[in-house]
Structures are given as C-alpha cells and as structure tokens.
C-alpha positions as a printed Julia matrix, in Angstrom:
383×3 Matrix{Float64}:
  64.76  62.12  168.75
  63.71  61.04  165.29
  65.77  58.92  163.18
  63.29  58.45  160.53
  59.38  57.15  160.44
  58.75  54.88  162.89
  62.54  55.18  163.98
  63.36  57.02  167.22
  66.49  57.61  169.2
  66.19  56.99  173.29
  69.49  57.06  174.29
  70.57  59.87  176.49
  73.35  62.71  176.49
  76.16  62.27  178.91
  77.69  65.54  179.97
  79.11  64.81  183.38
  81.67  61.96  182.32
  85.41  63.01  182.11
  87.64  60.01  180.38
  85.28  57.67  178.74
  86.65  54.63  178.96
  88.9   56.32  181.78
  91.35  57.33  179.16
  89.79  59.39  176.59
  89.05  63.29  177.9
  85.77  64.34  176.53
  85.17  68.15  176.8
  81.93  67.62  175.2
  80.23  64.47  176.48
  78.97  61.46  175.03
  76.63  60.11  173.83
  74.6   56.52  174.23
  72.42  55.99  171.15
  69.78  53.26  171.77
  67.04  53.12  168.47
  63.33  52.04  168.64
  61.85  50.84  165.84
  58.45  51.27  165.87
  56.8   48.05  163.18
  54.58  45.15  164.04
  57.23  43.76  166.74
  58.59  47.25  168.08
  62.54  46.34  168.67
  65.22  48.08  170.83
  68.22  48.05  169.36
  70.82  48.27  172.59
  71.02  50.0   176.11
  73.15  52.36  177.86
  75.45  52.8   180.74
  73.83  51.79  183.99
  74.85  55.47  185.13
  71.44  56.4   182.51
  69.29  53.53  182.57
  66.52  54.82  184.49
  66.59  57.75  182.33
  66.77  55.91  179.34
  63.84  53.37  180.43
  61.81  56.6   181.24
  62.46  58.23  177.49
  61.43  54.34  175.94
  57.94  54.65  178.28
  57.62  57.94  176.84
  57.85  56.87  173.23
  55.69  53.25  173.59
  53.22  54.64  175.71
  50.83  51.84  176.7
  53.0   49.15  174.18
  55.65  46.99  174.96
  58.81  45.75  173.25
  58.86  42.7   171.56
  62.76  42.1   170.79
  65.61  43.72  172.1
  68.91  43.58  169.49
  72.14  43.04  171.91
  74.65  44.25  169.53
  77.62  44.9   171.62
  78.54  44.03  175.15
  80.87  46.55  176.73
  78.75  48.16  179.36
  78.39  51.52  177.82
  75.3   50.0   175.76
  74.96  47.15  177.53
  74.74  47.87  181.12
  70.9   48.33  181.34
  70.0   44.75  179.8
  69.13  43.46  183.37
  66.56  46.49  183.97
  65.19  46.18  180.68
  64.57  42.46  181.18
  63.0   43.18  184.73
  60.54  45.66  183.14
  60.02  44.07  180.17
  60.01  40.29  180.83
  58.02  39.11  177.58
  60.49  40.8   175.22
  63.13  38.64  173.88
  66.87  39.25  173.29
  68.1   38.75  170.39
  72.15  38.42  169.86
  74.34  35.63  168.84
  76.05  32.88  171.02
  79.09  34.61  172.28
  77.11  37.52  173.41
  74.99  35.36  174.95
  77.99  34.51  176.58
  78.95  37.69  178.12
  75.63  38.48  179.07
  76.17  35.7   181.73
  79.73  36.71  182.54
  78.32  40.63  183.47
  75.13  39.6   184.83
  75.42  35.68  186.1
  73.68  32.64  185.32
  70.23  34.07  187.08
  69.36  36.5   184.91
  66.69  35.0   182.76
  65.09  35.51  179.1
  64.06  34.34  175.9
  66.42  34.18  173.68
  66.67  34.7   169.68
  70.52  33.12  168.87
  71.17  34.5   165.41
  73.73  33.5   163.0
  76.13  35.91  160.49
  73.85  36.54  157.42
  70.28  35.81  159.89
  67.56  37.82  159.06
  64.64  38.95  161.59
  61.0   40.38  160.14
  59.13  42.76  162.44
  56.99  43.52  160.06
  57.5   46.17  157.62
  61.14  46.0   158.62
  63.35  43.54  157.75
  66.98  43.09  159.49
  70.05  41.69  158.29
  72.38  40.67  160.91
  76.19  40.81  159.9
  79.17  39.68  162.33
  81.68  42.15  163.03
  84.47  40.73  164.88
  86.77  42.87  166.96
  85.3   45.98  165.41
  85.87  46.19  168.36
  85.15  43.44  170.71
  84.82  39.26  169.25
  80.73  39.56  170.14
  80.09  42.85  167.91
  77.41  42.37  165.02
  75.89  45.34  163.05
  72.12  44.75  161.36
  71.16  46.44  157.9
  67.31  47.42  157.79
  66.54  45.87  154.67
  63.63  48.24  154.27
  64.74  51.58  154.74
  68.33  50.89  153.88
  69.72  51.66  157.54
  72.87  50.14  158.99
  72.83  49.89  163.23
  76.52  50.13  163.05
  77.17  49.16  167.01
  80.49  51.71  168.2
  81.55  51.69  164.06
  81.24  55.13  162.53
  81.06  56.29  166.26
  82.45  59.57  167.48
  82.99  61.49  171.02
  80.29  64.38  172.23
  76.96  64.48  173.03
  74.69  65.43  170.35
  73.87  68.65  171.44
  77.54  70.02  170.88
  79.03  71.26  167.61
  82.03  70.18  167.0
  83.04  68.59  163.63
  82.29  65.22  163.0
  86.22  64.02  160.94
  87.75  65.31  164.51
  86.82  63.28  166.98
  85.19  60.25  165.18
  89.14  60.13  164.25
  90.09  60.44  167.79
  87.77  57.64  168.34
  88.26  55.53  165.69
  92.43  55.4   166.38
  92.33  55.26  170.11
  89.58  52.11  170.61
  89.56  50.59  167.24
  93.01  51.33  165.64
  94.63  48.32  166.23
  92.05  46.83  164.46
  92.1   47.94  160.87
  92.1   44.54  158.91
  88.91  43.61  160.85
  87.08  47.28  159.83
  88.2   46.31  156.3
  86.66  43.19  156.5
  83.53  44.96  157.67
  83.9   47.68  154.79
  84.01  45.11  152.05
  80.86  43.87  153.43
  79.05  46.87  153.98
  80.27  47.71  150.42
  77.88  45.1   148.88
  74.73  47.25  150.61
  72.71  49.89  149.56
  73.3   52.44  152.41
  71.12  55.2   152.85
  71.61  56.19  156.47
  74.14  54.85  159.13
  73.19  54.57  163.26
  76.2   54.02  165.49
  75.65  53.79  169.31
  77.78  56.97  169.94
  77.45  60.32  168.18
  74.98  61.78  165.32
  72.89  59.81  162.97
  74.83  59.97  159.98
  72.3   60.83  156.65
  74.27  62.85  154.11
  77.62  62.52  152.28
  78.1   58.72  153.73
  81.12  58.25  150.89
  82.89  60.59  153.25
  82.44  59.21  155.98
  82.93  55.53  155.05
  86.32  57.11  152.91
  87.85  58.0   155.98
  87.11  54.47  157.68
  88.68  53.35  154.6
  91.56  55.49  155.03
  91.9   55.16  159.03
  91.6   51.24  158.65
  94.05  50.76  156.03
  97.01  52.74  157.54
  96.67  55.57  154.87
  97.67  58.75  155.66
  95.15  61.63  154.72
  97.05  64.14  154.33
 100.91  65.09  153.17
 101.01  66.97  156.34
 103.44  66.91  159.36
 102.98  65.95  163.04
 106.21  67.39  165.36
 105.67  65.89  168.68
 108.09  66.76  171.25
 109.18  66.85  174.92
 111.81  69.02  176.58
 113.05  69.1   180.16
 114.85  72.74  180.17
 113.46  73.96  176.63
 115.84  73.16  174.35
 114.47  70.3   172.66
 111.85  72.46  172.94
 113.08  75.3   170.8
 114.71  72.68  168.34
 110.92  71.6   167.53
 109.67  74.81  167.15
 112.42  75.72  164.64
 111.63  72.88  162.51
 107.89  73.77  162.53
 109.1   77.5   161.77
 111.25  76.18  159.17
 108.24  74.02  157.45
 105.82  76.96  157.14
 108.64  78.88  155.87
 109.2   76.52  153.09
 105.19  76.18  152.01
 103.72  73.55  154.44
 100.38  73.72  154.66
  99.7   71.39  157.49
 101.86  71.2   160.1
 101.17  70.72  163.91
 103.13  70.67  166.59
 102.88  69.49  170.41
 104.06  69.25  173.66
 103.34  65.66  174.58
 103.35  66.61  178.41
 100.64  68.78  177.94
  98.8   67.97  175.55
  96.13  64.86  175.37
  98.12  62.32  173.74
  95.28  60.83  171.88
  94.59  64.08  170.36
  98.62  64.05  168.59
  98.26  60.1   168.28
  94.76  60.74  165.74
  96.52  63.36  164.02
  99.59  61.62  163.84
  97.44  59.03  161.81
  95.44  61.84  160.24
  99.21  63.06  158.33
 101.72  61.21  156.47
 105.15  62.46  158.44
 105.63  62.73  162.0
 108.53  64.45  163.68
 109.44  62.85  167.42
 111.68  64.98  169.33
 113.13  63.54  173.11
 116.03  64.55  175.05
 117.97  61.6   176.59
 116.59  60.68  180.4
 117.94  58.34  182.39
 119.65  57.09  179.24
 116.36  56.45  177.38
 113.7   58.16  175.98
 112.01  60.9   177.8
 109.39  58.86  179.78
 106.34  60.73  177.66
 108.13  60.17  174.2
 108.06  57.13  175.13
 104.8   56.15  175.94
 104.02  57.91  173.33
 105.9   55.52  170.6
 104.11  52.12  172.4
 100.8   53.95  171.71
 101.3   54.03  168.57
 103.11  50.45  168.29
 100.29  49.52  170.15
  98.05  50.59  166.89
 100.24  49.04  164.48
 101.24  52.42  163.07
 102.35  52.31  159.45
 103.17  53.65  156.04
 104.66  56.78  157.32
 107.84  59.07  157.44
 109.61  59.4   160.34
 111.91  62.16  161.45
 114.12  62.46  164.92
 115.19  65.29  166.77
 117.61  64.25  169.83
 119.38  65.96  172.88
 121.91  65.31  175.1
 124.67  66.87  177.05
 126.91  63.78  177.19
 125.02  61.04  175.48
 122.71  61.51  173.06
 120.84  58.25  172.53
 116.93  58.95  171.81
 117.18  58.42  168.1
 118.68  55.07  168.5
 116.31  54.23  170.77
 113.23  55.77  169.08
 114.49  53.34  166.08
 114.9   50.11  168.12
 111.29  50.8   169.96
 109.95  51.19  166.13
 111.42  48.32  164.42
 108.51  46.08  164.5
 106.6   48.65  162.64
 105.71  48.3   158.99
 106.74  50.4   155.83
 108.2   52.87  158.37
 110.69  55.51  156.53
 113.45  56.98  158.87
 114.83  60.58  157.8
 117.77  60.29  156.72
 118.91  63.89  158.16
 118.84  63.13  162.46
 119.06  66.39  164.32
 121.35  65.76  167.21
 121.55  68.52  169.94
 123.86  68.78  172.42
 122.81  70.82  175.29
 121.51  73.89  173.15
 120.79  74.69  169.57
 124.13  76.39  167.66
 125.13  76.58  163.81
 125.46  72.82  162.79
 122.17  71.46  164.53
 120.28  74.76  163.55
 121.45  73.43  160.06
 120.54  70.16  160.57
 117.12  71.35  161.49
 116.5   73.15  158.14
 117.93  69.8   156.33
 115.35  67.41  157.96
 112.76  70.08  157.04
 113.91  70.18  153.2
 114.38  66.52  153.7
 110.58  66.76  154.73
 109.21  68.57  152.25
C-alpha cells in the first residue's frame, strides 16, 4: 500500500486474532504496519508478529524486487512488530539495525546473544540520511514500553509514530477512527499520560504533515484532531459532559435502579448517556468511554460483603489507569447490609480530583418511593 512517493506500507492485515494482547477483543482485526522507504539506502521501518513474517517478507520481495535493504529502524520491541527481526536478519544479512541501546538490549533478551548484526546505536535527537530522506530520531519512553523511539522524516514531514496514534482493526474495515484508537489508547497506554504529554510537547515543535503508527490507518488529514484527542486522553480530560452508568445486578434490581437513572437523565435533556452491564459487556469498551465522558455512575449490589466481583475489577482497571478529574455517582443494594458505596469510596481514594455525588442511592432489596427518589436526585444532582 502507498504511503506516499517512495513510501510503501508492507505490513499485513490480521483477521484471525481474537484478544490482541490476550485481553483486548477485536471484532475487526489488526493491523501490523511495517513502512519502506524507498531513497538511496531503502530502510524498513519495523516488523510484525512472527504469526505474518513470511507473509510480510514475501510483500517486502515484492516491493524491492532485485534490491536489498540497507537499514532496518527497530522502533519498538514488543513482538507484535518485532517478532520477525531474526528472519529479516537471516535474509537480509548486510542490512543494519538501527535502534538505540536499550533496544539493543531486548533484542538479545527475545532472541539471545547469537543472533548477529550490524548495528547503528542512535541517540535522542540522532539524525540518519538515506538520501533524499532525512530522519530524526526522538525517544519516547513508556509510550508505551522504556525502548520506544518515534523518527520524524525531515523531508516529507512524516512522523513513524511506533504504537502512538495507533488504533484496533485491520485496514480494510470501516469503523471510525475516535472509537477504537480510544479503546486503544486507554487500555495499553492510559496509565501513561504524563509520558504521551511529554511526547506531545515534542512533537508540537514539528511540522507534521502525515503521521504512521504501526497499527491502524495512515493518518493524512485533520491531524489537530487527532493529536487533540491524545491531548485530551493523556491529560485526564474528559471529552465530553456526558454520563457513563455502569452496573451489575445479581437478581435485577440493581439492575432496574440503573436503568431508571439512565431513563431519568434522557428525561431531563442528556445528550450522552450510556449505560452497561459490566458482565456482559467488554469492559474495555465502558472503561474508554468512561474516559471518553466526564461523570460515571457505578452501580453494585453487596456480595460476599464487598463489591460485586465485576464492579470491582472494574474500579482497579481504572485505578490501574490513574483515572481522574471526574464525577462520581453510586448506586448500592443490599438486603441486610448495604456496603458497596463505602467500599467503592475506599477502593477510589488514591484517585485524583475525584468528585463523589453527594446524593448515594441506597437500595434495599427492590426499588420503592424513597430510593426511586433518590434516583431522580443523583440524576438532577448529575445534570
């Protein structure tokens, strides 16, 4: 596929992969971007998952013909773009890698000591000519691993972003980009915003024309919007003055409590409000949108005497992201005991610039008059 003159994409589509990362469902694929540039000193920037690397060695024959690659740019080392260095280096032995020292590093942790090249170490702020070309090479600590750097084609004002601006699906599907590059972005990079932001301001100082990451399309048009909503994602900021309800119910009641504050919001003029079921629905689906809007509404019966188990898990995912800046609301059940707010505030406390509702809905057993009233409070309260 071409990127641009002289610029073409060999990475391959995967459709048969379920959980990348053997979390994340992908309906739609993935895909493994690996670029050519075509100049003096052709360069590969990155491989693919071992499951593709013949295919992916056959669609870089198909572009060089009867040439050979000079450099190959190691930009990342988790094995989704990385897996297919030792093939590469066995078919191409007079090509040199060229990555930095702790890359280096991890190429002899996956592949051993053996495994033999020559090697270009570059530096943050290194530059490498091909030719017409000329790349910058810019560190990019855990964004999303230590090892990541991202190099800015001087030239033609490209950015080879590694997994930033990344999103799930192969590139054959149609679904919108903000979706699941936000899906992305908060499940394997979220807990990483003040290293993104780092990586914004720096990006900031360069004339950007076109941005290739190593997973989804090439991105060529409206790049404010896309680099607003890394902005956004990295810096904790809500989107949108919408409402997440996420909620889990053992008999239905907590259940119905949920869906009567979701009734109650669109009643009253909200816009954007979602609600889901988080035993049935992919949690990293509610967790992005939970990011995506600036209130979120968790609703757990009592179990055991603590928070429904997927309520739970639920709350350390986003703990895990260092969730912040937002409104939080509580619905709670129980027939005897009632304890899930509490709890839902003790597992949050570490949390920054979090806002607890002051109206709780407490339910005991079923819905009558005072919770149903207590429902519509914490949706005025809300809104």
């Amino acid at each position: 596929m071409k990127v641009a003159d002289g610029i073409i994409n060999v990475g391959v589509n995967d459709r048969k992969i379920d959980l990348f990362e053997g979390l994340y469902v992908v309906p739609n694929g993935i895909a493994y971007n690996s670029y050519v540039v075509l100049d003096d000193k052709i360069t590969v920037f990155d491989t693919i998952d071992s499951r593709y690397g013949d295919e992916w060695l056959a669609n870089l024959d198909e572009v060089l013909g009867e040439k050979t690659p000079d450099y190959l740019v190691v930009e990342h080392m988790e094995p989704d773009h990385s897996a297919s260095i030792a093939k590469f280096v066995a078919k191409y032995p007079e090509a040199k890698v060229v990555a930095n020292a702790r890359i280096f590093s991890m190429i002899a942790q996956f592949f051993g000591e053996e495994l033999k090249f020559d090697k270009v170490e570059i530096k943050d702020g290194d530059e490498l000519c091909t030719g017409r070309h000329n790349f910058k090479f810019v560190f990019a600590p855990m964004v999303h691993w230590p090892e990541v750097m991202v190099a800015y084609d001087i030239t033609d004002k490209i950015l080879f972003s590694a997994d930033a601006f990344g999103k799930f699906g192969a590139l054959d599907c149609d679904e919108p980009w903000d979706d699941e590059a936000r899906r992305y972005y908060i499940g394997i990079v979220g807990k990483y915003g003040a290293q993104v932001q780092t990586l914004l301001k720096k990006a900031a100082a360069l004339e950007i024309d076109m941005i290739c990451p190593l997973h989804g399309p090439v991105l060529t048009e409206n790049l404010g919007h896309y680099i607003s909503l890394y902005d956004k994602w990295s810096s904790y900021t809500p989107e949108t003055d919408g409402v997440v309800i996420a909620y889990t119910s053992i008999y239905g009641n907590t259940k119905k409590a949920a869906e009567l504050l979701y009734d109650k919001l669109v009643e009253k003029g909200c816009s954007d409000v979602k609600i889901f079921d988080l035993a049935r629905s992919d949690k990293y689906t509610v967790l992005a949108q939970a990011f995506r809007c600036s209130k979120l509404v968790l609703a757990s019966p009592t179990y055991n005497s603590e928070l429904f188990p997927h309520t739970r898990a639920f709350i350390d995912m986003l703990c895990e992201r260092g969730y912040k800046n937002r409104t939080v609301g509580i619905i709670e059940n129980g027939s005897w005991a009632p304890v899930a707010a509490n709890l839902t505030r003790k597992r949050m406390a570490d949390l920054k610039n979090i806002t607890f509702a002051e109206n709780t809905v407490t339910v005991k057993s079923a819905l009558n008059a005072e919770s149903v009233a207590s429902v519509e409070a914490l949706a005025d309260e809300l809104l």
